[in-house]
C-alpha positions, 0 to 999 in steps of 0.5 A, a space after each residue: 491864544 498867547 501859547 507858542 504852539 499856536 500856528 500862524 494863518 498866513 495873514 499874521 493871525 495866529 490860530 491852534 488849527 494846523 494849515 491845511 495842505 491843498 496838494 497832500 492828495 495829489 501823486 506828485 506835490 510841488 512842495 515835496 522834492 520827492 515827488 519830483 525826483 519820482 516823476 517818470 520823464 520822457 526822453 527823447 531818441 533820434 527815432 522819436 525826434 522826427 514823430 515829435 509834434 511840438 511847438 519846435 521843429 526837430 526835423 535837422 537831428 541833433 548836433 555835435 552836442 547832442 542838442 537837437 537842431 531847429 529848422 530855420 523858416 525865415 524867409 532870406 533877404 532878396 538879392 535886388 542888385 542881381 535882380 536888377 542887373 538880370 532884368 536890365 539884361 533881358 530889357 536890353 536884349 529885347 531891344 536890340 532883337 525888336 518886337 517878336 509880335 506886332 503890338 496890338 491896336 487899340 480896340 474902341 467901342 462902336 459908340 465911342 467911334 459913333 460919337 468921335 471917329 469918321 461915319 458915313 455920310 449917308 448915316 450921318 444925314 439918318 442920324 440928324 432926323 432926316 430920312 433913312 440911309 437908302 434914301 439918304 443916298 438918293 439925297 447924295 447922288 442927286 448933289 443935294 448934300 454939301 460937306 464944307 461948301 464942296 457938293 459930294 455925290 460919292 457913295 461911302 463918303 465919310 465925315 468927320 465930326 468937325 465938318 459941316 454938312 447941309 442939305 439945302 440951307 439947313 444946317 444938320 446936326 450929329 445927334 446922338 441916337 435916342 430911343 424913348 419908349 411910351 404908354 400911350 393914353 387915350 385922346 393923344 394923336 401920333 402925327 407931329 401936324 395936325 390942324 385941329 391941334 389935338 393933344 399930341 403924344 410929343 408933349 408927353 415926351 417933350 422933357 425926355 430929350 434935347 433931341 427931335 424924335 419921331 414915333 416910329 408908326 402910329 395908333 390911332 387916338 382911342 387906341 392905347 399902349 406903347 409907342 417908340 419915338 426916336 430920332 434914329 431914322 434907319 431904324 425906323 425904315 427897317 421897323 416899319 417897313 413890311 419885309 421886317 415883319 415886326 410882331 405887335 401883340 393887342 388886347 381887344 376888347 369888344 361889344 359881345 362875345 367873340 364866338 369860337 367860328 369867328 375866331 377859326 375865321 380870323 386864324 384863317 385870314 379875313 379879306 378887306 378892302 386892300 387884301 387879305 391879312 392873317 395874324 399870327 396868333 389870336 387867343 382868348 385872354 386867360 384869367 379875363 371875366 368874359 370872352 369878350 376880351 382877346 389877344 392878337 398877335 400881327 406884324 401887318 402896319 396897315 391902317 386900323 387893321 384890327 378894328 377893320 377885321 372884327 368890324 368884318 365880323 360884326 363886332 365892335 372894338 371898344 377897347 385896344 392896347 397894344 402891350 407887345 412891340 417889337 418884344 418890348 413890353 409895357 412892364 413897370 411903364 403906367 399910362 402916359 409914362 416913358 422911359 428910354 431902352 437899355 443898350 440890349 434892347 437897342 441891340 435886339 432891335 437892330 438885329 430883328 430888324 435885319 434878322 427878318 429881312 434877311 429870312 425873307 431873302 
């Protein structure tokens, strides 16, 4: 271990074994200066400058030097002051030669100028709960109604928000028109009076708004499903009112099975004691267990038209819900439960409304 021909390991120890040469099998060693000088290298042409696809950008050729020149990418500093002073120019001169085009007025959505603009008067009083707008007019014309203490019989006469109107000695409100649709249960009665104080389907409804609202039609007290209350009086006339021809679809069940000539008969019309009436569709129920159980389609608003019909025919209605009205459905709304309509159905059933009385023109 003491001869001098002993080799040093790298970590101060000496060792009679030679140091290994990790790159001795390599072509071009590090350590040797010959494998560097015998590496080929690549030279570059002006022809092979322009197909180079380094990091670097040689596409500016070379300069007096033989260097290849970069391509300069970075984005040049704006010229604010000239920019300001065009921009300056161009607002001057369009104030001097004025507007080409008549600035465009202010468009505002038909609630906002419901609730804040001018309205006319025979809409206002069929806002407050009073009646319709056609008989609102007659209210006008007979000098009924007083706008701020002065009598107005003018047909379009418009108010604003800030007026007083009165019919009478009553005070009307501008309420907001409210919609409220509900699943009438079973022993609640439509009428807002009764003698006999019988469960009414206005304590149902009685924490759904500060506004009166009003059903608009009726069922009867066994009869179930949905009933719309609102306080918008014009839309009631046009939804009740027979021209409109407003489909209601039911489910009825009955005491036995409906035969299939009695339900040729039905399609046909049955004749009551007030007239004929022919609904617009009647089919069994699919999926029922009998049929004892069928559905009727009919706009007809007369007094308990249904059971009328299959008391006609000899059959007895144990159970009827009305499930359609006025392409409003009961879906996700349990017995005795309300919720108020979305702004598209709001607008449907204006325009089926007057869509029908329209057609019967």
């Amino acid at each position: 271990m003491g001869d001098d021909s002993a080799f040093d390991n790298g970590r101060g120890r000496k060792s009679d074994r030679p140091r290994r040469d990790n790159n001795r099998n390599k072509k071009y060693s590090p350590r040797s200066k010959e494998g560097f000088q015998s590496r080929p290298r690549r030279r570059f042409d002006d022809d092979d400058a322009s197909s180079y696809s380094g990091k670097r950008s040689f596409k500016g050729g070379r300069d007096q030097r033989g260097r290849f020149k970069k391509e300069d990418n970075r984005p040049r500093r704006r010229d604010i002051t000239g920019e300001s002073s065009i921009l300056s120019e161009i607002v001057e001169r369009r104030k001097q030669e004025g507007r080409l085009k008549p600035r465009k007025q202010k468009i505002l959505t038909l609630e906002f100028e419901e609730q804040h603009g001018p309205i006319r008067l025979n809409k206002y009083i069929a806002n407050a709960g009073i009646c319709s707008r056609r008989d609102a007019d007659v209210l006008i014309a007979s000098g009924a109604i007083t706008v701020n203490g002065e009598v107005v019989t003018e047909m379009g006469h418009k108010v604003m928000p800030t007026d007083e109107v009165r019919y009478g000695d009553k005070v009307l409100q501008r309420e907001k028109p409210v919609y409220v649709l509900l699943n009438k249960p079973k022993d609640y009665i439509t009428t807002t009076d009764d003698e006999r104080d019988r469960a009414n389907v206005m304590e149902l409804v009685r924490d759904a708004c500060q506004e009166r609202i009003y059903p608009v039609g009726r069922l009867d007290r066994d009869t179930t499903g949905l009933l719309l209350l609102t306080n918008d009086g014009d839309l009631t006339k046009k939804l009740t009112h027979p021209s409109s021809h407003i489909e209601k679809t039911y489910m009825v069940e009955l005491d036995k099975p409906f035969a299939s000539v009695d339900m040729d008969t039905i399609r046909h019309g049955i004749e009551l004691s007030d007239g004929v009436v022919t609904p617009d569709d009647v089919e069994y129920v699919e999926g029922a267990d009998s049929k004892k159980i069928v559905g009727i389609t009919i706009h007809s608003g007369k007094n308990r038209v249904i059971r009328r019909m299959f008391d006609a025919l000899g059959y007895e209605v144990v159970k009827l819900d009305r499930v359609i009205f006025a392409g409003l459905t009961k879906k996700d709304l349990p017995r005795g439960r309300w919720r108020f309509l979305t702004k598209n159905e709001i607008s449907f059933l204006k325009m089926i409304s007057t869509k029908n009385k329209e057609e019967e023109k």
